[in-house]
PLY file of the C-alpha trace (Angstrom):
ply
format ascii 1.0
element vertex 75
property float x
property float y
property float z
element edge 74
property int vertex1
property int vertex2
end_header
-11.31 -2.84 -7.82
-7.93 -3.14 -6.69
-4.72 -3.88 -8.80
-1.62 -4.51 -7.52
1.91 -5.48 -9.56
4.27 -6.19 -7.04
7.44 -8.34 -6.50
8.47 -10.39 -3.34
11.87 -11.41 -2.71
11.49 -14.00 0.46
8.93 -12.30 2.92
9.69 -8.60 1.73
8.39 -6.40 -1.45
10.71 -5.20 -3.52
8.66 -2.96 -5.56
4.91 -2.51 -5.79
2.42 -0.30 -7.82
-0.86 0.53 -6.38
-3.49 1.22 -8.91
-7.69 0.61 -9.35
-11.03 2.24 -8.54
-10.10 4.37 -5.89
-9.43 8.14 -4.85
-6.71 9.47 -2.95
-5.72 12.96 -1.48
-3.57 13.83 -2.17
-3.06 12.30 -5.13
0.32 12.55 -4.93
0.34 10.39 -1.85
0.46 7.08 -3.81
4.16 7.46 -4.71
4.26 7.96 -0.93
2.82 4.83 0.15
3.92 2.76 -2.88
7.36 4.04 -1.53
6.88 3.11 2.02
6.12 -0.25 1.25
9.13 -1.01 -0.80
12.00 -2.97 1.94
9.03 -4.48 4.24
7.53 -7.63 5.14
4.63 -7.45 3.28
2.67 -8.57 6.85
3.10 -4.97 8.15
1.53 -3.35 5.10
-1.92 -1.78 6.95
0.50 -0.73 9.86
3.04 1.20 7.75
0.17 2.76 5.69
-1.87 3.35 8.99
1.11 5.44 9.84
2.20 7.18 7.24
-1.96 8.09 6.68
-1.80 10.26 10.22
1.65 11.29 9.44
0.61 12.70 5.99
-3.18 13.49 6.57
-3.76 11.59 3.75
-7.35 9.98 2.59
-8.30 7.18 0.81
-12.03 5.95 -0.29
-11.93 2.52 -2.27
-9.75 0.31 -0.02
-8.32 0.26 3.76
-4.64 -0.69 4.45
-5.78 -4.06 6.06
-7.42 -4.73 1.94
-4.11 -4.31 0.52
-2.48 -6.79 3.17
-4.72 -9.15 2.70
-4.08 -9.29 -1.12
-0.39 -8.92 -0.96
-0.49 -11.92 1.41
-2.17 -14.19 -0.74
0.97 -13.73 -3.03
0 1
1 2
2 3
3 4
4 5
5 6
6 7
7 8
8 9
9 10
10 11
11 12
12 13
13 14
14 15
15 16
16 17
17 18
18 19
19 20
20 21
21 22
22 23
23 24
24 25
25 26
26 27
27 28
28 29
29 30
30 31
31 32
32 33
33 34
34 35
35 36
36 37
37 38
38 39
39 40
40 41
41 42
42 43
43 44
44 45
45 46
46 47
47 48
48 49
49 50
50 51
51 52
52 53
53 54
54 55
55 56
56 57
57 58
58 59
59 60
60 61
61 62
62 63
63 64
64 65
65 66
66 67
67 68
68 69
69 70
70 71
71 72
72 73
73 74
């Protein structure tokens, strides 16, 4: 399970908080990605988290970036 609160000003998020059934290392790294996201079109979500997953070496089991795309662009 996935939740997302986030707010979309034309094509672009404004703010967004990540939260659900799902672990992250480190855990940290949410406020990273959550933070990443915040000032772009919410159609290059899975490529700015792609990114910023090598970058970071970061892990996530639960959801892939393309998930969290997909739901944002349903908004």
């Amino acid at each position: 399970m996935l939740r997302i609160d986030v707010e979309i000003e034309g094509n672009v998020i404004k703010d967004i908080r990540i939260a659900g059934d799902f672990f992250i290392h480190p855990e940290e790294a949410i406020l990273l990605i959550e933070n990443s996201l915040k000032g772009i079109e919410k159609n290059r979500v899975a490529e700015t988290i792609n990114h910023l997953l090598k970058e970071k070496s970061i892990k996530i089991i639960g959801f892939e970036p393309r998930d969290l795309e997909e739901v944002i662009a349903r908004i």
